[in-house]
N, CA, C and O atoms as CSV, one atom per row, in Angstrom:
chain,resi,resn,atom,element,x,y,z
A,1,UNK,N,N,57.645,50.545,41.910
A,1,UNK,CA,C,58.140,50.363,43.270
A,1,UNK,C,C,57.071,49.676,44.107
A,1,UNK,O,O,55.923,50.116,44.035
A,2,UNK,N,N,57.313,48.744,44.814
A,2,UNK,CA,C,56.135,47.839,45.553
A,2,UNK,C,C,56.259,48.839,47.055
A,2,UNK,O,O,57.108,49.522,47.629
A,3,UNK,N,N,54.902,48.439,47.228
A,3,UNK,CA,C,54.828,49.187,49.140
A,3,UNK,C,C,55.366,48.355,49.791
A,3,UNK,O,O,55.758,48.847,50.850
A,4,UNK,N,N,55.690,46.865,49.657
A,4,UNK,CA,C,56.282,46.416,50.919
A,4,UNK,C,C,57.679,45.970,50.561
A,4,UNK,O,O,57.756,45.645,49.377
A,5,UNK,N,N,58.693,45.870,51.173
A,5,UNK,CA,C,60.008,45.568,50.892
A,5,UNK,C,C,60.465,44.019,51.852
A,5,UNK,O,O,60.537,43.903,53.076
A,6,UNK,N,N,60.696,43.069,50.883
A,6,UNK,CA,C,60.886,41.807,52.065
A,6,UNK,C,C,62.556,41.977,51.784
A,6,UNK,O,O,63.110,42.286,50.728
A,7,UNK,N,N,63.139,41.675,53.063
A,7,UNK,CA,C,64.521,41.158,53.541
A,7,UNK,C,C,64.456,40.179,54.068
A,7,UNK,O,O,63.466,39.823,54.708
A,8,UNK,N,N,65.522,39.495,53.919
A,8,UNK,CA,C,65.990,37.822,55.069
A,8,UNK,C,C,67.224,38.644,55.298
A,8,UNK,O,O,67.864,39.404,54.570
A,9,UNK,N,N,67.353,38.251,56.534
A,9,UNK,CA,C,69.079,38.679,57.059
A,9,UNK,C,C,69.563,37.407,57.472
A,9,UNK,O,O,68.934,36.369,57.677
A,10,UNK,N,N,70.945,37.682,57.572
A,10,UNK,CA,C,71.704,36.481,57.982
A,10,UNK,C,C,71.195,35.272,58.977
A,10,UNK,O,O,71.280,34.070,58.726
A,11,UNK,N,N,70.582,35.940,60.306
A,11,UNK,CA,C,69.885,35.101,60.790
A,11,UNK,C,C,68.651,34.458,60.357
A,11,UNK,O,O,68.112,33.797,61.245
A,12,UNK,N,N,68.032,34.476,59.174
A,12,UNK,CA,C,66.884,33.828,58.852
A,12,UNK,C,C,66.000,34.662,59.635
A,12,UNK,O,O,65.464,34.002,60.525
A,13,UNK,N,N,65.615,36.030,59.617
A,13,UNK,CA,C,64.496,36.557,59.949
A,13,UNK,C,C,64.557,37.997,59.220
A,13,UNK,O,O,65.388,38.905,59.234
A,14,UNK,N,N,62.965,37.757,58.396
A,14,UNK,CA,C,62.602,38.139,57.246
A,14,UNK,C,C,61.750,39.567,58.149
A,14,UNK,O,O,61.076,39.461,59.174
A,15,UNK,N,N,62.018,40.680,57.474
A,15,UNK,CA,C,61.308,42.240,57.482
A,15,UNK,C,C,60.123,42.251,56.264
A,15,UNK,O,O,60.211,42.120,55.043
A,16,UNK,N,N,59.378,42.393,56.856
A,16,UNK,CA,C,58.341,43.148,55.797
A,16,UNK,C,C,58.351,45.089,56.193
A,16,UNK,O,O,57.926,45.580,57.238
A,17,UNK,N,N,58.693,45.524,55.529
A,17,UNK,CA,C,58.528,47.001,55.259
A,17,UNK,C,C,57.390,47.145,54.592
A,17,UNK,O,O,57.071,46.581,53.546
A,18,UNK,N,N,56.489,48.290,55.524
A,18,UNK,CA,C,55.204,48.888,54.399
A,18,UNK,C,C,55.890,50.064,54.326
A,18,UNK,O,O,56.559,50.573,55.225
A,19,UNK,N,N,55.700,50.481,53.213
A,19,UNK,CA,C,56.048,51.894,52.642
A,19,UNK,C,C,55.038,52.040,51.350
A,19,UNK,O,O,55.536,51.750,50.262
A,20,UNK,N,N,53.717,52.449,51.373
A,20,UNK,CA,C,53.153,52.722,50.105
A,20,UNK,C,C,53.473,54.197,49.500
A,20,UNK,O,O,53.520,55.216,50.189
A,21,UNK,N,N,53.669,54.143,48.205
A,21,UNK,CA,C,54.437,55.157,47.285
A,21,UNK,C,C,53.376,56.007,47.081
A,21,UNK,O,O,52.239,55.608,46.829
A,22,UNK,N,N,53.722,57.255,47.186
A,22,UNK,CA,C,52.873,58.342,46.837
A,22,UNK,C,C,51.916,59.181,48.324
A,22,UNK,O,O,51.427,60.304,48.202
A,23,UNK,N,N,51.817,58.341,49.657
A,23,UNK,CA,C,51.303,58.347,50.377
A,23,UNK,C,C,52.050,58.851,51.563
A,23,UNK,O,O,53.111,58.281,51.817
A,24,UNK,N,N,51.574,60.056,52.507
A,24,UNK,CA,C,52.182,60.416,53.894
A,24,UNK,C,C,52.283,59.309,54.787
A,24,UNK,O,O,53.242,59.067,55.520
A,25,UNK,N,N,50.649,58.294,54.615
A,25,UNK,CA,C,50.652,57.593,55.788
A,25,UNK,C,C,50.607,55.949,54.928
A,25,UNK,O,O,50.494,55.999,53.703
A,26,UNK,N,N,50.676,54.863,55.450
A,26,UNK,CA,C,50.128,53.576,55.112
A,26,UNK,C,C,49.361,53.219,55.262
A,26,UNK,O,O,49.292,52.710,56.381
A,27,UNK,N,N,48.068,53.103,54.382
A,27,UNK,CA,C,46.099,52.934,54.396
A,27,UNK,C,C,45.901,51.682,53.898
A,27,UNK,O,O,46.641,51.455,52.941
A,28,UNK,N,N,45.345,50.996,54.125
A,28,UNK,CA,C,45.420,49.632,53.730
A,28,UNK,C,C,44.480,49.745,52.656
A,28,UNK,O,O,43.345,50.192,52.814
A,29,UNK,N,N,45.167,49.149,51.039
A,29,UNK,CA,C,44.135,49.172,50.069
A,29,UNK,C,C,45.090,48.166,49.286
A,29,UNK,O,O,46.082,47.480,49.536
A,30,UNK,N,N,44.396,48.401,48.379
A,30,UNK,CA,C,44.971,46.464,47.193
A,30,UNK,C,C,46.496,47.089,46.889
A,30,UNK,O,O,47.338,46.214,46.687
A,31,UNK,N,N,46.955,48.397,46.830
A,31,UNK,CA,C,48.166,48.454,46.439
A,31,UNK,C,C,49.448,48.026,47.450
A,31,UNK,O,O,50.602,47.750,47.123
A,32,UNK,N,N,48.628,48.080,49.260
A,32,UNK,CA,C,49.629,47.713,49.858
A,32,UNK,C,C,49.146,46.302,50.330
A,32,UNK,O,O,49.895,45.473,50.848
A,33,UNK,N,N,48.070,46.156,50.140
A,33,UNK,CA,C,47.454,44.922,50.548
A,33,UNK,C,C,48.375,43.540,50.052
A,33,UNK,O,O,49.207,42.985,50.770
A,34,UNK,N,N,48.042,43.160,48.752
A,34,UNK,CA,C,48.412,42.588,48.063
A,34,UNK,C,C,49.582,41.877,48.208
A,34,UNK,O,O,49.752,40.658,48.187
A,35,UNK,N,N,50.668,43.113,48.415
A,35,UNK,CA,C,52.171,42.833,48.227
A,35,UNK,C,C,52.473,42.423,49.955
A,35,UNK,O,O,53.476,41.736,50.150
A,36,UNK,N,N,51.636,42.826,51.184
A,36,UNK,CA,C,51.739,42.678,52.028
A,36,UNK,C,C,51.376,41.184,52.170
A,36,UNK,O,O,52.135,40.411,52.754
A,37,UNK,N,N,50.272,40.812,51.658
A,37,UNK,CA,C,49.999,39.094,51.842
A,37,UNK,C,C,51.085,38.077,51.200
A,37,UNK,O,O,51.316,36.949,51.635
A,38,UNK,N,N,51.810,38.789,49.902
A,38,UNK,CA,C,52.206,37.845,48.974
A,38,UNK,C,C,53.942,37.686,50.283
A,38,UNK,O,O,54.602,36.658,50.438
A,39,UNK,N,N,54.174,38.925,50.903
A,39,UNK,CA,C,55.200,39.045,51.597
A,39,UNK,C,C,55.432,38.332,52.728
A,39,UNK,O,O,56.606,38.175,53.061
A,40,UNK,N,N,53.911,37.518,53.887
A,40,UNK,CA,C,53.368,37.180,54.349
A,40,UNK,C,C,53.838,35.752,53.761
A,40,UNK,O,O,54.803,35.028,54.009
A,41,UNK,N,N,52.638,35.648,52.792
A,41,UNK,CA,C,52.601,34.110,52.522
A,41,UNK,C,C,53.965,33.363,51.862
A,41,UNK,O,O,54.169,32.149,51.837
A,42,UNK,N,N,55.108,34.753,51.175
A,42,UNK,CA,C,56.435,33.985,51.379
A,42,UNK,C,C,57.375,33.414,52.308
A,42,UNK,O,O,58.222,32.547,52.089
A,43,UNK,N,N,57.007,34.244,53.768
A,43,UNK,CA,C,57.883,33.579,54.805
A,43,UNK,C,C,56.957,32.864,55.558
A,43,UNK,O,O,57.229,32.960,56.754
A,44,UNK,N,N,55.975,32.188,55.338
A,44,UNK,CA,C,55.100,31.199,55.647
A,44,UNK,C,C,55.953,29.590,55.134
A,44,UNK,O,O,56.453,28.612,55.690
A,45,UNK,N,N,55.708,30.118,53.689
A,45,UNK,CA,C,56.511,29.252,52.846
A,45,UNK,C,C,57.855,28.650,52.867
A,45,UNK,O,O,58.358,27.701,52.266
A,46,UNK,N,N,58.339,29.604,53.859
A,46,UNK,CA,C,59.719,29.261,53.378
A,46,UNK,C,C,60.041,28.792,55.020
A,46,UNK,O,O,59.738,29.542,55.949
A,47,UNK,N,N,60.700,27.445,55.240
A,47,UNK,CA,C,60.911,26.817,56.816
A,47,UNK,C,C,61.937,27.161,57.130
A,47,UNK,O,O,62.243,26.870,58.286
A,48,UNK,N,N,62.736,27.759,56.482
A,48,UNK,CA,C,64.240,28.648,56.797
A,48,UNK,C,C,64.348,29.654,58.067
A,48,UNK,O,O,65.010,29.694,59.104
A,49,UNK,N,N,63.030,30.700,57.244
A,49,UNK,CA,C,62.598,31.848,58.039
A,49,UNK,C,C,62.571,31.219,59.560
A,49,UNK,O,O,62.201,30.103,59.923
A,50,UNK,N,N,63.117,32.377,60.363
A,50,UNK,CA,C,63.066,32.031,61.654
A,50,UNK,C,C,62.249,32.511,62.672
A,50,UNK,O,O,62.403,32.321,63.878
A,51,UNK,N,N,60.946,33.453,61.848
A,51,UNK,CA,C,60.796,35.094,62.676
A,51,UNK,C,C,60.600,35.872,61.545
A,51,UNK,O,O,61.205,35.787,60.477
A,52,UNK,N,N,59.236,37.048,62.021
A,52,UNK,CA,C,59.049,37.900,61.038
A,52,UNK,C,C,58.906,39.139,62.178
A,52,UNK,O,O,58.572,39.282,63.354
A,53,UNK,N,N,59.409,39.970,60.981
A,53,UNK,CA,C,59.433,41.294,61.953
A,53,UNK,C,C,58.535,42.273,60.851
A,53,UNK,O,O,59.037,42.305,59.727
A,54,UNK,N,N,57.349,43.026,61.019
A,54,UNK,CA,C,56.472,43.971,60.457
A,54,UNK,C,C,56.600,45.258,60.905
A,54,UNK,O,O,56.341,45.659,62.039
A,55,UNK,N,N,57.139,46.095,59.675
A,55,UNK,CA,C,57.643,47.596,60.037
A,55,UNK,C,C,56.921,48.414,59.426
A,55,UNK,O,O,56.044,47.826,58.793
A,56,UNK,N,N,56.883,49.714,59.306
A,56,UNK,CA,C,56.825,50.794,58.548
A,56,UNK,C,C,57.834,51.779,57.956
A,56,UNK,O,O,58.686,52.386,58.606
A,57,UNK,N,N,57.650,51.849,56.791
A,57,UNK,CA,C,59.155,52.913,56.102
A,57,UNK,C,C,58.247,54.273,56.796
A,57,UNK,O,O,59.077,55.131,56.499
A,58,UNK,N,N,57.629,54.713,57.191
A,58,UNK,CA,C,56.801,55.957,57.274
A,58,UNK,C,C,57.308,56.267,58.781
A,58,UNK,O,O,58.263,55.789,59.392
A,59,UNK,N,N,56.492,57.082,59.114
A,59,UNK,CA,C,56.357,57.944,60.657
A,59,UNK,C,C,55.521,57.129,61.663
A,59,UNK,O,O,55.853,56.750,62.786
A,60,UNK,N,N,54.298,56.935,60.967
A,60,UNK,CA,C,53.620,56.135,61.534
A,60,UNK,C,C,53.492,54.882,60.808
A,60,UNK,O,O,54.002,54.710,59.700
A,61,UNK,N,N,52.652,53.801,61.576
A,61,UNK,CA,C,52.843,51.930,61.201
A,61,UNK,C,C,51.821,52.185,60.142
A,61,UNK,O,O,52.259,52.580,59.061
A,62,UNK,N,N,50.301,51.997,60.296
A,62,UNK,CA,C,49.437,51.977,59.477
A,62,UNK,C,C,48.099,52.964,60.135
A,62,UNK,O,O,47.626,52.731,61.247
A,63,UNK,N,N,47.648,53.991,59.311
A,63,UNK,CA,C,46.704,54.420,59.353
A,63,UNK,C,C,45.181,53.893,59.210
A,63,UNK,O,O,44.282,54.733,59.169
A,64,UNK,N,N,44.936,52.786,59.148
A,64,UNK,CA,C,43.895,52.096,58.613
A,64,UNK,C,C,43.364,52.086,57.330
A,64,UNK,O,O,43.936,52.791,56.498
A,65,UNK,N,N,42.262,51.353,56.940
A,65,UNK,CA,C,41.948,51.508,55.765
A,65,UNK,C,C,41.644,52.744,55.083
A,65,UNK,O,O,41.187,53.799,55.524
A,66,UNK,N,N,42.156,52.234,53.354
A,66,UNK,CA,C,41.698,53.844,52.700
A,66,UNK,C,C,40.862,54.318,52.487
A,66,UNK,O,O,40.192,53.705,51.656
A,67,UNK,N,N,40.242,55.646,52.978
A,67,UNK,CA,C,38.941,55.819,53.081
A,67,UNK,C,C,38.392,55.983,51.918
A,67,UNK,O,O,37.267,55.566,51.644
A,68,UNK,N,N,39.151,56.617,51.119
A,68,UNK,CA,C,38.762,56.487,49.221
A,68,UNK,C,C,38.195,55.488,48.588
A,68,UNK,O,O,37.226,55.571,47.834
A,69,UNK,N,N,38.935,54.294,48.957
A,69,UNK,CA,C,38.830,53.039,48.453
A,69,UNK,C,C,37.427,52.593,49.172
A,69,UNK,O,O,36.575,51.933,48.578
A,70,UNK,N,N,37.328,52.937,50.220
A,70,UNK,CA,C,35.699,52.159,51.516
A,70,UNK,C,C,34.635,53.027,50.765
A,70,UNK,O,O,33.497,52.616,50.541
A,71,UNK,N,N,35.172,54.472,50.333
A,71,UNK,CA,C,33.644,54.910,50.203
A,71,UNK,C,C,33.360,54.835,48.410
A,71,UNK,O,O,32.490,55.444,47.787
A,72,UNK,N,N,34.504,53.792,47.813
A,72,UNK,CA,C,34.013,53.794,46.555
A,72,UNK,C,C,33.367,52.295,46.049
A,72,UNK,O,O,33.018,51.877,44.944
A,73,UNK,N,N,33.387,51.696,47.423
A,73,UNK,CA,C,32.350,50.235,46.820
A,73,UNK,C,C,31.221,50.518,47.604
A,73,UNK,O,O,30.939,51.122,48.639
A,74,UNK,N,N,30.556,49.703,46.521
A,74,UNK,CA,C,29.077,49.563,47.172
A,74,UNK,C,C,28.366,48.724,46.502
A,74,UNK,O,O,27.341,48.894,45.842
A,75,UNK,N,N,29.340,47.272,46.843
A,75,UNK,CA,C,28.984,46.288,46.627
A,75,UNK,C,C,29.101,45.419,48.176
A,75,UNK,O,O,30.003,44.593,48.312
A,76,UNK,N,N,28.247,45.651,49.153
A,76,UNK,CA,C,28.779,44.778,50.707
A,76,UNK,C,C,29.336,43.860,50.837
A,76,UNK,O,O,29.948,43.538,51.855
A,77,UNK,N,N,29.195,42.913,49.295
A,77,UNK,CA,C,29.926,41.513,49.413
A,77,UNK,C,C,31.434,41.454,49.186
A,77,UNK,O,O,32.269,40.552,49.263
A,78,UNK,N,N,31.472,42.820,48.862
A,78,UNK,CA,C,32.980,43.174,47.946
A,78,UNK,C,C,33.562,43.335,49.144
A,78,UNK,O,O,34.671,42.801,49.144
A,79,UNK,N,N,33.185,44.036,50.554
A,79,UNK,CA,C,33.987,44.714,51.819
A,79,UNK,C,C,34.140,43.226,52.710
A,79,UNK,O,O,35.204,42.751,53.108
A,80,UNK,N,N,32.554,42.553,52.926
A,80,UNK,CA,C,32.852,40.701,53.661
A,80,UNK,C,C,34.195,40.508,53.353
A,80,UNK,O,O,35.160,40.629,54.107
A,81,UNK,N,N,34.156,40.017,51.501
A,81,UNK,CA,C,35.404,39.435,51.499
A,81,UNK,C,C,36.821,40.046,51.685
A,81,UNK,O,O,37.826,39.478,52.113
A,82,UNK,N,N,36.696,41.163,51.323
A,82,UNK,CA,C,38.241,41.760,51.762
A,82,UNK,C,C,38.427,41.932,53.088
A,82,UNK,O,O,39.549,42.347,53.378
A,83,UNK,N,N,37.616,41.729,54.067
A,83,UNK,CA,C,37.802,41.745,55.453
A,83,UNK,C,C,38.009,39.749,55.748
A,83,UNK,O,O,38.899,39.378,56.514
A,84,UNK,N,N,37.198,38.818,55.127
A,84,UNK,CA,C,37.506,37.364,54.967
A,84,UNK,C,C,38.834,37.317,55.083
A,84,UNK,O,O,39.428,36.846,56.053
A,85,UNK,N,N,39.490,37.941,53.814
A,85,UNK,CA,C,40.840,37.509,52.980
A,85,UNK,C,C,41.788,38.401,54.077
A,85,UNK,O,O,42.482,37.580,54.676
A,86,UNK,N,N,41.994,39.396,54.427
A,86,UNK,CA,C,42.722,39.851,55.884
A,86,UNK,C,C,42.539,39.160,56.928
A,86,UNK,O,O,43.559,39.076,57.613
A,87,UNK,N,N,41.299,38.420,57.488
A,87,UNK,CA,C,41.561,37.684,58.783
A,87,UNK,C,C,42.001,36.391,58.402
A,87,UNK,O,O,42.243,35.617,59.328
A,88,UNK,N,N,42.118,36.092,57.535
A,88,UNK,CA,C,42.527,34.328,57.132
A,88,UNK,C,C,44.205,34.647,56.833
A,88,UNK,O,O,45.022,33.766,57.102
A,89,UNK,N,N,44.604,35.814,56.327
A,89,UNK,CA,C,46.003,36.163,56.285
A,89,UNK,C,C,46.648,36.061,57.897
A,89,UNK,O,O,47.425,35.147,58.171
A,90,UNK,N,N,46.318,36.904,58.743
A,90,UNK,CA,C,46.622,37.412,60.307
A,90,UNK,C,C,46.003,36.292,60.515
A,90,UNK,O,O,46.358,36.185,61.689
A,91,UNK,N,N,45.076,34.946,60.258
A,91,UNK,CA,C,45.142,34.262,61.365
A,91,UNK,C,C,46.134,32.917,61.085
A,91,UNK,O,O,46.204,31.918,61.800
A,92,UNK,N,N,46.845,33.173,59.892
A,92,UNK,CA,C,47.683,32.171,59.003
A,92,UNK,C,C,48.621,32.823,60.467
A,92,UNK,O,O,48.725,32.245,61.549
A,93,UNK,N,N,49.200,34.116,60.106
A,93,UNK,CA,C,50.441,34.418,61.024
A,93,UNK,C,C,50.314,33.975,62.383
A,93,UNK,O,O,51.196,33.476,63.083
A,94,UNK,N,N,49.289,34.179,62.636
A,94,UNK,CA,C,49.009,33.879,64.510
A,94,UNK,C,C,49.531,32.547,64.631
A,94,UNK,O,O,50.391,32.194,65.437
A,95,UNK,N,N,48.930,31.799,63.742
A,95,UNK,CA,C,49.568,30.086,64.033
A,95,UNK,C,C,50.164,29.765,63.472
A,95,UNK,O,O,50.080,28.541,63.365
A,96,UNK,N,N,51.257,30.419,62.624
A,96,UNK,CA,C,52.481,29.721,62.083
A,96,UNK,C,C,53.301,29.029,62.854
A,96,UNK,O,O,54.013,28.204,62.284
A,97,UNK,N,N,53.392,29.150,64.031
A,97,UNK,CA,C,54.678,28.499,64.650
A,97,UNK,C,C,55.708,29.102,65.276
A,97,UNK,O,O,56.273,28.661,66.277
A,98,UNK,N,N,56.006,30.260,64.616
A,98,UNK,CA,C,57.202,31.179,64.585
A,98,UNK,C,C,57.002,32.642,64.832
A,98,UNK,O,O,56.088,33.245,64.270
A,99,UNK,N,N,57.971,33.328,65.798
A,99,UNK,CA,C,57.688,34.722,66.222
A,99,UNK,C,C,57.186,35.644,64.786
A,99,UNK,O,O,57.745,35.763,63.695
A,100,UNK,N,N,56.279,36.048,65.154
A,100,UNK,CA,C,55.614,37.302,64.482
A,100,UNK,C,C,56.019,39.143,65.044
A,100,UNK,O,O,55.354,39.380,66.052
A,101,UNK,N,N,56.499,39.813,64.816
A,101,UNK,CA,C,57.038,40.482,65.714
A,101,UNK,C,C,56.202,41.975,64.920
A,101,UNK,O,O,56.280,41.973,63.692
A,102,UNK,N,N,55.569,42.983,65.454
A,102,UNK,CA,C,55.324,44.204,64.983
A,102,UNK,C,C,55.903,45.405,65.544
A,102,UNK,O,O,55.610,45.600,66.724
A,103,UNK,N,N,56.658,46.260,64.985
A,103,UNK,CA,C,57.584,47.178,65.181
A,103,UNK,C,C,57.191,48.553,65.255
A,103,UNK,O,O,57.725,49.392,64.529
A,104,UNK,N,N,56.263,48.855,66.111
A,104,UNK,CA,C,55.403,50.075,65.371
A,104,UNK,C,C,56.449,51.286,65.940
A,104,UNK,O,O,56.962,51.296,67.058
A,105,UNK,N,N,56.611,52.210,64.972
A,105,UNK,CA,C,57.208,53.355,65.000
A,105,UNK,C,C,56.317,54.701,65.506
A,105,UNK,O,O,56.713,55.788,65.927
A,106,UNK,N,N,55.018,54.207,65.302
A,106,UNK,CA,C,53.825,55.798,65.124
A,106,UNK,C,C,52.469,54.570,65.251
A,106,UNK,O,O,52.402,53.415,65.671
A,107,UNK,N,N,51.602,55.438,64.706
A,107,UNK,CA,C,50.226,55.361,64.739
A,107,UNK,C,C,49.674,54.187,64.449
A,107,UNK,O,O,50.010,53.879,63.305
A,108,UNK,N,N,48.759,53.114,65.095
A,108,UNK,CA,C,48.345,51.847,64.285
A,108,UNK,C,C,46.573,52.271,64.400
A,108,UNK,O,O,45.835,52.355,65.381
A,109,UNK,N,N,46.387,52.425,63.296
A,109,UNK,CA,C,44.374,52.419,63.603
A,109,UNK,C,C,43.650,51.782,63.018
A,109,UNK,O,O,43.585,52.016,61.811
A,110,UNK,N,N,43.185,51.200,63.322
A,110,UNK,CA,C,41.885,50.170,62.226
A,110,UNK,C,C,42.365,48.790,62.322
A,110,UNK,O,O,42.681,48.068,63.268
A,111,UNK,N,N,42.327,48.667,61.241
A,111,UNK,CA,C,43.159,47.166,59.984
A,111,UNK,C,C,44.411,47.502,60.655
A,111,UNK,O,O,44.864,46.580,61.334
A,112,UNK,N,N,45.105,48.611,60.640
A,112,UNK,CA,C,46.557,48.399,60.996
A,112,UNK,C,C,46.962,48.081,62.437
A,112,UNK,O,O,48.066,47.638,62.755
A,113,UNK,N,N,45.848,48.381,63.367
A,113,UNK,CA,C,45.811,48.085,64.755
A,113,UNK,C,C,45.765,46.633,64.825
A,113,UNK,O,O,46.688,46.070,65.413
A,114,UNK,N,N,44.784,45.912,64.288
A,114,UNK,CA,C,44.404,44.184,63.525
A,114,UNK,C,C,45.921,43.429,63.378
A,114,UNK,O,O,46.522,42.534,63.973
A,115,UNK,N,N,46.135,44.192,62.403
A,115,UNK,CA,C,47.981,43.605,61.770
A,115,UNK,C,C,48.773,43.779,63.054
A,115,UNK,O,O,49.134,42.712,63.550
A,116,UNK,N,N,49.077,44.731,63.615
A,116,UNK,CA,C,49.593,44.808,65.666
A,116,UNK,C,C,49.373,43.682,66.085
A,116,UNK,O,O,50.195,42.780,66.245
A,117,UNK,N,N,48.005,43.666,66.332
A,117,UNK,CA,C,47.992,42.264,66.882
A,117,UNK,C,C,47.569,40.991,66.723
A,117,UNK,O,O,47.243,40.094,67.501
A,118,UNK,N,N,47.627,41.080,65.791
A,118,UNK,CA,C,47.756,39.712,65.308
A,118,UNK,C,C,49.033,38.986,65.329
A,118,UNK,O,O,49.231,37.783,65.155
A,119,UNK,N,N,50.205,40.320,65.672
A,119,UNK,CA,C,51.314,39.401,66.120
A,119,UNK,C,C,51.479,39.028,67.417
A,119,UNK,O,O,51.125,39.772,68.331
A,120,UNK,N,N,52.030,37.847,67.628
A,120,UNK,CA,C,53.024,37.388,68.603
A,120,UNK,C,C,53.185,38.359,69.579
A,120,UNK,O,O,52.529,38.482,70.613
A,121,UNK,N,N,54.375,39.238,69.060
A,121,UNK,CA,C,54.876,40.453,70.201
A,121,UNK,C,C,54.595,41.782,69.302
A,121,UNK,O,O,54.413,41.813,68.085
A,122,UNK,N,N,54.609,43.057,70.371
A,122,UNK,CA,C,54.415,44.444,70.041
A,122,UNK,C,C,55.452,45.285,70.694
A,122,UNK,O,O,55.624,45.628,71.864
A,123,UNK,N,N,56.241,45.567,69.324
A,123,UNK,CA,C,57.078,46.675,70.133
A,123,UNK,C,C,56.896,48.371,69.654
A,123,UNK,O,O,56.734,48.920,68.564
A,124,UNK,N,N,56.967,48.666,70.506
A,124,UNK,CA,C,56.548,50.152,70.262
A,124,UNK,C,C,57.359,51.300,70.319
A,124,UNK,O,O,58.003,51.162,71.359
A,125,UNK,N,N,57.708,52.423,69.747
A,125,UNK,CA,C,58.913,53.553,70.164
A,125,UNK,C,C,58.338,54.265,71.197
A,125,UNK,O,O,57.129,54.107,71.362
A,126,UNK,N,N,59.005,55.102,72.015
A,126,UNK,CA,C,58.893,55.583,72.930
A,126,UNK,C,C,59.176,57.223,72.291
A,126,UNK,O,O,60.201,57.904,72.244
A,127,UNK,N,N,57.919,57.450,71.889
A,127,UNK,CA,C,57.649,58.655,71.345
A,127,UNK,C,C,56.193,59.721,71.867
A,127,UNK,O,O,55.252,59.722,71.074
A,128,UNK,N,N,56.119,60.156,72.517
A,128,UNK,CA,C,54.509,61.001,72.792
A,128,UNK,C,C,54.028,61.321,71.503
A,128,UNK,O,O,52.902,61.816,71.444
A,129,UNK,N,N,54.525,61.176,70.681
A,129,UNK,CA,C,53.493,61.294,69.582
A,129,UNK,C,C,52.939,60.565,69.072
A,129,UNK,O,O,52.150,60.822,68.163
A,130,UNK,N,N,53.336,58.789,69.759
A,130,UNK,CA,C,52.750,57.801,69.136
A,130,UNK,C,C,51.868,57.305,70.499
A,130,UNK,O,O,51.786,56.092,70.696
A,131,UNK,N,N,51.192,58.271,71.465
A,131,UNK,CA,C,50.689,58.069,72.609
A,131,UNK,C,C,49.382,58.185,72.329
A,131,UNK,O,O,49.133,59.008,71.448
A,132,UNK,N,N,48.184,57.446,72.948
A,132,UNK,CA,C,47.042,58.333,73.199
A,132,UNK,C,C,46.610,59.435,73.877
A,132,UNK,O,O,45.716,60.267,73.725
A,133,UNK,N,N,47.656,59.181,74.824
A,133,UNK,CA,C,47.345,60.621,76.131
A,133,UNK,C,C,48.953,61.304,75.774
A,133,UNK,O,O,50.094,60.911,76.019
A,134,UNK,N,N,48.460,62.372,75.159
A,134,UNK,CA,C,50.156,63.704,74.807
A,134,UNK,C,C,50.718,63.853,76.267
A,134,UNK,O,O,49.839,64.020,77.113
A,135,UNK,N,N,51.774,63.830,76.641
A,135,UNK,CA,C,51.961,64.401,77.778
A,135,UNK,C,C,52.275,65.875,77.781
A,135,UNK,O,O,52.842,66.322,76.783
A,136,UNK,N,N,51.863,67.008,79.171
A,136,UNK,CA,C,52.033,68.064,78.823
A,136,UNK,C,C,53.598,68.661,79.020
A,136,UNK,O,O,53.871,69.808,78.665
């Protein structure tokens, strides 16, 4: 099962769904990474697409990176480039041409805050649990 799910709908505007398998939250690591760029660089590709919309199958959007994965290199050149290869992705989207849209349902932190905005527009649910300040 892949973490991200691409759709085109009738109107020519393509969903990327993160949903990584096995996981409460979405942490950015090569399992959602990957499928997230290749999902990316297909509606780049394709001049049909009219508009991308970036969701979460989860509660919350993205938790940031996996901390498992950060505290198991310790190679510095290994973290440069995987931070390289994410801003050259998000800065592909920024100037594509075409609405970038992020759908956040819950929580964006880190890298997943990055992916927020790096789009176009931000839409957000109207939830206090996806607030910084809880209301009482």
């Amino acid at each position: 099962m892949s973490a991200v799910r691409f759709d085109k709908d009738a109107d020519n505007i393509v969903t990327l769904t993160l949903d990584l398998p096995g996981r409460s939250m979405n942490v950015l690591n090569e399992q959602l990474m990957k499928p997230f760029a290749e999902g990316v660089q297909k509606f780049l590709a394709d001049p049909s697409a009219k508009g991308l919309v970036i969701t979460s199958g989860k509660e919350a959007f993205i938790a940031g990176a996996d901390l498992e994965m950060i505290y198991a290199i310790t190679d510095p050149q290994v973290v440069v480039e995987m931070v390289a290869q994410m801003h050259t992705l998000l800065r592909a989207m920024e100037k594509c041409g075409r609405p970038v849209v992020a759908a956040l349902n819950g929580t964006a932190l880190g890298g997943g805050l990055e992916i927020a905005l790096s789009c176009h527009y931000r839409i957000a649910i109207n939830n206090p649990r996806s607030s910084s300040a809880n209301p009482k």
